[in-house]
C-alpha positions in Angstrom: 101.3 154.9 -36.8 100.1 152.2 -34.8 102.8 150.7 -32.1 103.2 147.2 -30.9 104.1 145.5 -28.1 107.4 145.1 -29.1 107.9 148.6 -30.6 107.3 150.1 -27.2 109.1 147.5 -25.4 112.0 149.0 -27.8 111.3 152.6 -26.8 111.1 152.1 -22.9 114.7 150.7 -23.5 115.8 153.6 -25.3 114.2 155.8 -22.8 116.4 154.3 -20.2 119.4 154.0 -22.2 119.5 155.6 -26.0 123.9 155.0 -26.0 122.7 151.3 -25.8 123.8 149.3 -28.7 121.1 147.2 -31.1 122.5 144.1 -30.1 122.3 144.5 -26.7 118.7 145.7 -27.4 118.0 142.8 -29.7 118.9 140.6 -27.2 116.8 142.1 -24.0 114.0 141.9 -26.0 114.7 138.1 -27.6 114.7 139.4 -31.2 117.0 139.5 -34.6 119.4 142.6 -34.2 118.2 143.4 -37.7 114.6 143.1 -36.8 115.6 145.8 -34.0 117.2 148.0 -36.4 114.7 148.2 -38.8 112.2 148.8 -36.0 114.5 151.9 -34.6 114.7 153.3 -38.5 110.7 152.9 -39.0 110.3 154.5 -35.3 112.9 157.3 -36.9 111.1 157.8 -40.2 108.1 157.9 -39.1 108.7 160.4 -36.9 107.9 158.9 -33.1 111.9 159.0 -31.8 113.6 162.9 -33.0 116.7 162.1 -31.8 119.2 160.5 -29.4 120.3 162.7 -26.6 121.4 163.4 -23.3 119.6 164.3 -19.9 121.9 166.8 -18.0 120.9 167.1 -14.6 120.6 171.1 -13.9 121.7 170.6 -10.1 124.8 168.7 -11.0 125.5 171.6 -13.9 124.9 174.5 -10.7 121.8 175.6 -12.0 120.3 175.1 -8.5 117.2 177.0 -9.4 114.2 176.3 -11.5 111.1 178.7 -12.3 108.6 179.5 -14.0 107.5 183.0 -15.1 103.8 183.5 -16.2 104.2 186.5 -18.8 101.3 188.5 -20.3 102.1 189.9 -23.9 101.1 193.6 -24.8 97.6 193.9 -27.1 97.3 194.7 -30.2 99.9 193.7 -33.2 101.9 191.1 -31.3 102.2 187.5 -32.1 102.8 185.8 -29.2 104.3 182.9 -31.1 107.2 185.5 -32.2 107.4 186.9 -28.8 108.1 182.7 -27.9 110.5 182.2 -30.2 112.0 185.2 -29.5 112.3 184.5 -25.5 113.7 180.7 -26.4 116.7 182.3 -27.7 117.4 183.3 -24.1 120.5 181.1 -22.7 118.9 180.0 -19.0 114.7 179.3 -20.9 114.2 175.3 -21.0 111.1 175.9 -22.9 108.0 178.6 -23.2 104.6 177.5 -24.1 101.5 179.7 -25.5 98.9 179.1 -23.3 95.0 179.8 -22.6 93.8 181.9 -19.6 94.3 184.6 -17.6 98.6 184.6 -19.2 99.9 184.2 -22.2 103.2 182.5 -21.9 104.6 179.9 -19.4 108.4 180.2 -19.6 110.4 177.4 -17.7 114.3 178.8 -16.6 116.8 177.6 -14.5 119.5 179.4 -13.0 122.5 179.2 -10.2 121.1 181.6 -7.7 118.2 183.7 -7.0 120.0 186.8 -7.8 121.0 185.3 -11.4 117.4 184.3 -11.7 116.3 188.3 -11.1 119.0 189.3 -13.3 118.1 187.1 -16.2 114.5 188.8 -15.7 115.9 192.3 -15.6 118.6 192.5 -18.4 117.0 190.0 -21.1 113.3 188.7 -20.4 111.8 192.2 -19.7 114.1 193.5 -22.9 112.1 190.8 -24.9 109.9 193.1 -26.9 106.1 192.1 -26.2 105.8 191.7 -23.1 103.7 193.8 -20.6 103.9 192.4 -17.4 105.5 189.2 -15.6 105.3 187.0 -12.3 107.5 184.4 -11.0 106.9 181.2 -9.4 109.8 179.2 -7.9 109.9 175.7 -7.9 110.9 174.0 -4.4 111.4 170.3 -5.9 111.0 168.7 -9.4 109.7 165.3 -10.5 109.0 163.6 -13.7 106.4 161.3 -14.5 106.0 158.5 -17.3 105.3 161.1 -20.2 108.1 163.1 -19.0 109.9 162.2 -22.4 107.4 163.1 -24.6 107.5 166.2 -26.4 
């Protein structure tokens, strides 16, 4: 689908603010409230805005800590797309990708305290079935660039 000037305009607004209302949208952007609508259904359909959600801020929520464990699935009969899915289910993983190079999975966590953070290794990632062999990098300070809301 090929985006416009205006269509992004529309999504850099929604970026910024997705509780705004079409009319106030419509208007920062000097266009019909219908027009705006129908854009935000096509950009719906065709599948370039998911959905409409919040951005929780894991400091405020006392998840003080963010990492991100390298992990190394066991050869053979395992499917490290399963083993993924599997370690998603987990309560503190913001995401785990399947990578290329020397480890298999990147798994992003956040947790309240170190000792939380080795627990959450100990009692549920190393009980993931799959997995050979782990290590853990923790992150001092986070920022976000331009892309950070596409995924």
């Amino acid at each position: 689908m090929k985006l416009d000037d205006t269509d992004l305009k529309l999504i850099e607004l929604l970026k910024r603010d997705s509780r705004a209302s079409v009319t106030s949208l419509a208007e920062e952007m000097g266009i019909a409230r219908v027009t705006t609508h129908d854009r935000m259904m096509r950009l719906q359909r065709e599948g370039i805005i998911r959905r409409y959600t919040i951005d929780i801020d894991a400091k405020a929520w006392g998840h003080e800590l963010r990492a991100f464990i390298f992990a190394r699935c066991d050869r053979g009969n395992v499917d490290r797309r399963d083993v993924a899915k599997k370690i998603c289910e987990l309560s503190y993983v913001v995401r785990c990708n399947v990578i290329a190079g020397d480890w298999d999975l990147i798994i992003e966590v956040v947790s309240p305290s170190m000792d939380s953070l080795g627990d959450a290794i100990l009692d549920g990632l190393s009980k993931v079935g799959g997995i050979s062999s782990t290590q853990t990098m923790v992150s001092f300070y986070d920022y976000s660039g331009p892309a950070s809301s596409l995924r």
